[in-house]
N, C-alpha and C positions, 0 to 999 in steps of 0.2 A: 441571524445576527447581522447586523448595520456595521457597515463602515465602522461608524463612531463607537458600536460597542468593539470594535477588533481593535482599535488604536486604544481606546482608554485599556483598555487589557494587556496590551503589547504595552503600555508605558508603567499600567502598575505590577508586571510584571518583568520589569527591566530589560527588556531586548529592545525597546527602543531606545536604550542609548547605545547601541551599536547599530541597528539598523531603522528605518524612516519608519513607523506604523503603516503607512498608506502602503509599504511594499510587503507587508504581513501575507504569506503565501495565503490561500483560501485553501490548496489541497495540496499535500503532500507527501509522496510518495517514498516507502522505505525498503531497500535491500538490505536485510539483519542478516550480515558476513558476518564469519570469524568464532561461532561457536566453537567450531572443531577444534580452531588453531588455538583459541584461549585456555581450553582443556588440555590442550598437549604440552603448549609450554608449562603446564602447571601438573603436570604428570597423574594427570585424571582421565578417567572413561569420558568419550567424547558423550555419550550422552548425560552428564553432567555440563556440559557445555551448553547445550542444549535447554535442558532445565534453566542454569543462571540465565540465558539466552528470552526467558518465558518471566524471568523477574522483569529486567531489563524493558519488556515491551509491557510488562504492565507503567514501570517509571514512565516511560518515554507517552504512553499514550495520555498518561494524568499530568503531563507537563506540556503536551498539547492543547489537553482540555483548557487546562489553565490560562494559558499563553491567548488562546484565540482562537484555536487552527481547523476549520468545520470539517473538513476532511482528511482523513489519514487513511493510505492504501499500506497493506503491508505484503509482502510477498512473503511467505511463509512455507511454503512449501510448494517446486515443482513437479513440471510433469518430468522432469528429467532426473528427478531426485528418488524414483523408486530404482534407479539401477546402484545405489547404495546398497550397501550389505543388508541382509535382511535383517537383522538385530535393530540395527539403527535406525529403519524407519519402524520397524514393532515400538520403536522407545517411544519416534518422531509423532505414531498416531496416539501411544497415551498419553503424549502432553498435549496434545493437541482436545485430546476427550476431557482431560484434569481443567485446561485452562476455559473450557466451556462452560463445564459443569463446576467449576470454582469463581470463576470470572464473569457468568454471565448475569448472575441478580447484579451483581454490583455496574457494570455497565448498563444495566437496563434503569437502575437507578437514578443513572448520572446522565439519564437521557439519551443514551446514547443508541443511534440505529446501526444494527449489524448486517453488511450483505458479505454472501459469498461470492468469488470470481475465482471459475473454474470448469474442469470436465467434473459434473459427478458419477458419470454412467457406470463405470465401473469400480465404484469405491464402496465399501462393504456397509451393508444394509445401517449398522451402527451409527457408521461414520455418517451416511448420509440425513437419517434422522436429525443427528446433533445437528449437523446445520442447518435442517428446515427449522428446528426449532428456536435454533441462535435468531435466525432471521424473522419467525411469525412472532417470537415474545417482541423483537423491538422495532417490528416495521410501521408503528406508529410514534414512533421517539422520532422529537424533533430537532435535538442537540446534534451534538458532532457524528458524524457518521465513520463508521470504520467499515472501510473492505479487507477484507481477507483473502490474497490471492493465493487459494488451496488446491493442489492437482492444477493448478495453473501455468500456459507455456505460450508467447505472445505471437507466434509464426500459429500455433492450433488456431487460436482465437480467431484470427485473420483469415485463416481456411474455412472454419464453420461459418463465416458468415457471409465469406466470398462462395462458399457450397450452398448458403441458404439461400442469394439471390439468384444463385444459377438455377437453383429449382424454382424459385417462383416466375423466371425467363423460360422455363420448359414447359410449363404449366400453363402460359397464355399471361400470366398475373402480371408483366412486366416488359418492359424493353431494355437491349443493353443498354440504349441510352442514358436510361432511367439510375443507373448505377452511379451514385456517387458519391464521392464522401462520408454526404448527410446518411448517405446510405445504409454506407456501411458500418458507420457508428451507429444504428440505433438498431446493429445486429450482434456488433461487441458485447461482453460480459458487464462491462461498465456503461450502458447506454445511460442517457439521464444522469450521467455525473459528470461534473465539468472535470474537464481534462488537468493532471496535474501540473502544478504551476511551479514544482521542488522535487527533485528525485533525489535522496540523497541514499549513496552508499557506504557501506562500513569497510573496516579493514584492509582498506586502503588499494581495493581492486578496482580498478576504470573501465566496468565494461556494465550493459544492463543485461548481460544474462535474461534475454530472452523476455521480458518482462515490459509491460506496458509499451513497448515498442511504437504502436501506434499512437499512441497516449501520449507520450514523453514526445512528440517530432518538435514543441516546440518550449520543452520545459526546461529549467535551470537544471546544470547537473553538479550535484557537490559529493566528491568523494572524502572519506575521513580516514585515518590511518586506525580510529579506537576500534577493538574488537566489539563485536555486539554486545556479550556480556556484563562490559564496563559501560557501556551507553547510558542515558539517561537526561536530567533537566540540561545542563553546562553545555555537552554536546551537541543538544539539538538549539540552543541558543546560540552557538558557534555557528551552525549551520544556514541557522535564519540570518545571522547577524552577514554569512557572506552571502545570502540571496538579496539582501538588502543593498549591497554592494552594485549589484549587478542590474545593469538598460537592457530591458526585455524589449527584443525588435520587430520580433515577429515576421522576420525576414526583410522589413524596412530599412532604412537610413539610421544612424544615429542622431540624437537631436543636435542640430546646427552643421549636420554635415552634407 
């Protein structure tokens, strides 16, 4: 998608009258907070939280699609999130298997390519399947792309790949020299995807919980007070509307200063 087609989009879909078109994120990144706590105030099993939590990211992705936005990472599930009760993740893996096998014609549809970002090694045979298949049905979809960061933790990420060039420096394959940056991103989970340019969080907690760490060193960060559940088109148009707001520096000057 061209420039011109993200702005005519961002303007017929109204967020550019809160934020500029040309500053239309191209990738952005979501921490979906606040299942648990939407359920609790509502005197429901958290995994009902959960569930509305799996509506919410279908709105929120078709009001991407719509808007402009070619990429959307979702953090969905971590690596620190099996020390949860065991109930809760047994719930967390069938929505996770429902919204593939419910969700995935229809994103395959809508063009959309699916990757995963994560450890799979030791994730049960099932589980691992659905996502080779999530990913070979649409790894020729040229529309918005969706990462799913699943079994995902951003300190792991950075160790496997800081571990993979130290083997290929034992090996004869490399020099430390040789170790940089470029390097090491195109040993991250997300290699070949531009780094995201919006991280937004829900529920109104200010931290990235481990997540795209490296990714994120130079991306907008906007927290929201809505729990995940409530989320959807408004929300994430508030969101754009204050990336919009915001002079990405890149560690530069401001302009005229």
């Amino acid at each position: 998608m061209t420039m011109a087609d993200r702005q005519g989009l961002a303007q017929d879909t109204g967020v550019a009258a809160a934020a500029a078109p040309a500053a239309l994120p191209r990738h952005i990144a979501i921490i979906m907070d606040g299942n648990g706590r939407w359920a609790t105030q509502r005197g429901l099993p958290r995994v009902e939280g959960h569930r509305r939590g799996v509506e919410a990211l279908r709105r929120t992705l078709k009001a991407a699609r719509d808007i402009g936005i070619e990429i959307v990472t979702v953090y969905s599930f971590s690596s620190e999130n099996w020390s949860r009760p065991p109930a809760e993740v047994s719930a967390l893996m069938g929505l996770l298997k429902r919204f593939i096998r419910n969700d995935l014609a229809e994103l395959h549809e809508a063009n959309v390519r699916v990757r995963i970002a994560g450890d799979r090694t030791a994730l049960d045979p099932d589980i691992r399947a659905l996502l080779v298949e999530a990913e070979a049905l649409t790894a020729r979809n040229l529309g918005q792309t969706l990462i799913v960061a699943f079994n995902y933790g951003s300190r792991q990420e950075i160790a496997a790949a800081a571990r993979a060039l130290a083997e290929e420096v034992a090996r004869g394959e490399r020099t430390p020299e040789s170790i940089t940056p470029e390097a090491i991103e195109a040993r991250l989970n997300t290699a070949g995807i531009p780094d995201p340019d919006l991280v937004i969080r829900t529920s109104g907690e200010m931290r990235l919980s481990n997540f795209l760490m490296w990714q994120a060193a130079y991306a907008e960060l906007v927290f929201q007070p809505v729990l995940w559940p409530d989320y959807g088109r408004e929300a994430l148009e508030e969101a754009l509307a204050e990336y919009g707001r915001r002079e990405r520096r890149y560690g530069g000057l401001a302009a005229g200063r």
